[in-house]
C-alpha distance (Angstrom), angle and dihedral (degrees) to the residues before:
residue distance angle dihedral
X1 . . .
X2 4.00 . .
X3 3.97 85.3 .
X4 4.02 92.4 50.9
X5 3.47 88.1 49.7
X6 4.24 87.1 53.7
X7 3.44 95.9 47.9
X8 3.94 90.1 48.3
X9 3.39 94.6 52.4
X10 4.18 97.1 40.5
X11 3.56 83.3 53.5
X12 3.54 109.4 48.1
X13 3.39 99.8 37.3
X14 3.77 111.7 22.6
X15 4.03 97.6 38.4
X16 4.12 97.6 32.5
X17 3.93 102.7 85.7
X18 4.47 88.6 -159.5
X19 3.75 86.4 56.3
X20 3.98 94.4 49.7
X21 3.31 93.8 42.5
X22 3.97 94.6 47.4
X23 4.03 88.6 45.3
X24 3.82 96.3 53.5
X25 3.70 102.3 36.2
X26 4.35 80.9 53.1
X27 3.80 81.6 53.2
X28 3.57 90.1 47.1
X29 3.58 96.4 62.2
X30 3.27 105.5 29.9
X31 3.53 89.2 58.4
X32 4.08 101.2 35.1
X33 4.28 95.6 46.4
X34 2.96 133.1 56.7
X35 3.71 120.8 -105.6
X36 3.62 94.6 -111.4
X37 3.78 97.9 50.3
X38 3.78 87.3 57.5
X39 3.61 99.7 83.3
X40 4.05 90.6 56.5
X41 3.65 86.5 52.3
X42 3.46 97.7 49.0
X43 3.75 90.9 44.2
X44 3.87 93.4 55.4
X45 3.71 121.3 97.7
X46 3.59 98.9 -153.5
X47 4.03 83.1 72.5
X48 3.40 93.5 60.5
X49 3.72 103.6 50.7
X50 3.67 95.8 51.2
X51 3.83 80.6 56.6
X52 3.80 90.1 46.4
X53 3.74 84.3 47.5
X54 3.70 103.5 44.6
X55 4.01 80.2 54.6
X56 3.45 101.7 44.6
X57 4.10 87.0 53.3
X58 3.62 86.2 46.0
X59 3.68 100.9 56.4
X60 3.89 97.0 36.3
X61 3.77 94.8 53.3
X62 3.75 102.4 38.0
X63 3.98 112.5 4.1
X64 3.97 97.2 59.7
X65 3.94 111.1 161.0
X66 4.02 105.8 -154.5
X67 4.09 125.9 -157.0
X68 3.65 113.9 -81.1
X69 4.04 102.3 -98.4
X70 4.00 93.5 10.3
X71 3.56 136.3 80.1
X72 3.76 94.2 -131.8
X73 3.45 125.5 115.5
X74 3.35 123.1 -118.4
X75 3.45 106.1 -144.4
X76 3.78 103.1 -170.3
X77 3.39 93.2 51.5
X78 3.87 85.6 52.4
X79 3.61 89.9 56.3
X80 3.33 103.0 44.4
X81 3.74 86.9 55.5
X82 3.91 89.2 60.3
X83 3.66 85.5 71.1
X84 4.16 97.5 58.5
X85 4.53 81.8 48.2
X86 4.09 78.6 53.0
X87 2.99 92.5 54.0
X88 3.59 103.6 39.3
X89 3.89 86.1 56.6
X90 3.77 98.6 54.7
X91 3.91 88.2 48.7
X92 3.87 99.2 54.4
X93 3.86 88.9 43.2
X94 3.82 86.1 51.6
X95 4.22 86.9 49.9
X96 3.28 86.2 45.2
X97 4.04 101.4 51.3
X98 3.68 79.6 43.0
X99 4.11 106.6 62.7
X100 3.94 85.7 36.6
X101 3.66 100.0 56.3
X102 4.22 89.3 33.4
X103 3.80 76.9 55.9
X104 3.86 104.9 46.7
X105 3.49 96.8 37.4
X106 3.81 111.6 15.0
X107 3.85 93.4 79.2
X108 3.94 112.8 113.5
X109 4.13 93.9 -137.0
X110 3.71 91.0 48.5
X111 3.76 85.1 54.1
X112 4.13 89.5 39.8
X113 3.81 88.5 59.8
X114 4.07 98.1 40.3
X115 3.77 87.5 53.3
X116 3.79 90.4 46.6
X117 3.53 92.5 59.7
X118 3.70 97.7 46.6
X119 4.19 101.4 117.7
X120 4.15 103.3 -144.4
């Protein structure tokens, strides 16, 4: 079961380039902007068509899904697979904001000495 879980995770994260990608541009900016800042990024749309774009590219150059029995393309099918890279983006950047904020700012003593210095 342990090595199931190894494979899984070597495979969807270490050998799928979307999830990669997603997980270190989430490190990226959790770790480059502030934490306030990241709710104007997250509400801008210009974010989220380069990500459209970067899977769109993705898909059409190395992700094409042919015809069954042909060697044709079949391009909406290609397309419509950009949108599952999308999305596979957004979620490891969301794991990734995730485990860096639980890490900055999860930890009880860091807490401890906020609360501490809370003037009532």
């Amino acid at each position: 079961m342990i090595t199931s879980f190894i494979r899984f995770i070597f495979r969807n994260l270490i050998m799928e380039p979307m999830a990669f990608m997603g997980f270190g541009g989430g490190l990226f900016i959790m770790l480059t902007y502030p934490t306030q800042n990241i709710h104007q990024l997250v509400q801008s749309p210009y974010l989220y068509g380069a990500i459209f774009a970067i899977a769109l590219l993705y898909a059409l150059l190395f992700k094409h899904i042919y015809h069954i029995n042909s060697n044709q393309v079949n391009w909406v099918a290609t397309i419509q697979s950009s949108f599952k890279y999308f999305l596979t983006i957004i979620f490891a950047a969301v794991c990734a904001g995730i485990i860096v904020y639980a890490i900055n700012y999860g930890f009880v003593d860091k807490v401890d000495l906020y609360a501490r210095n809370i003037k009532k």
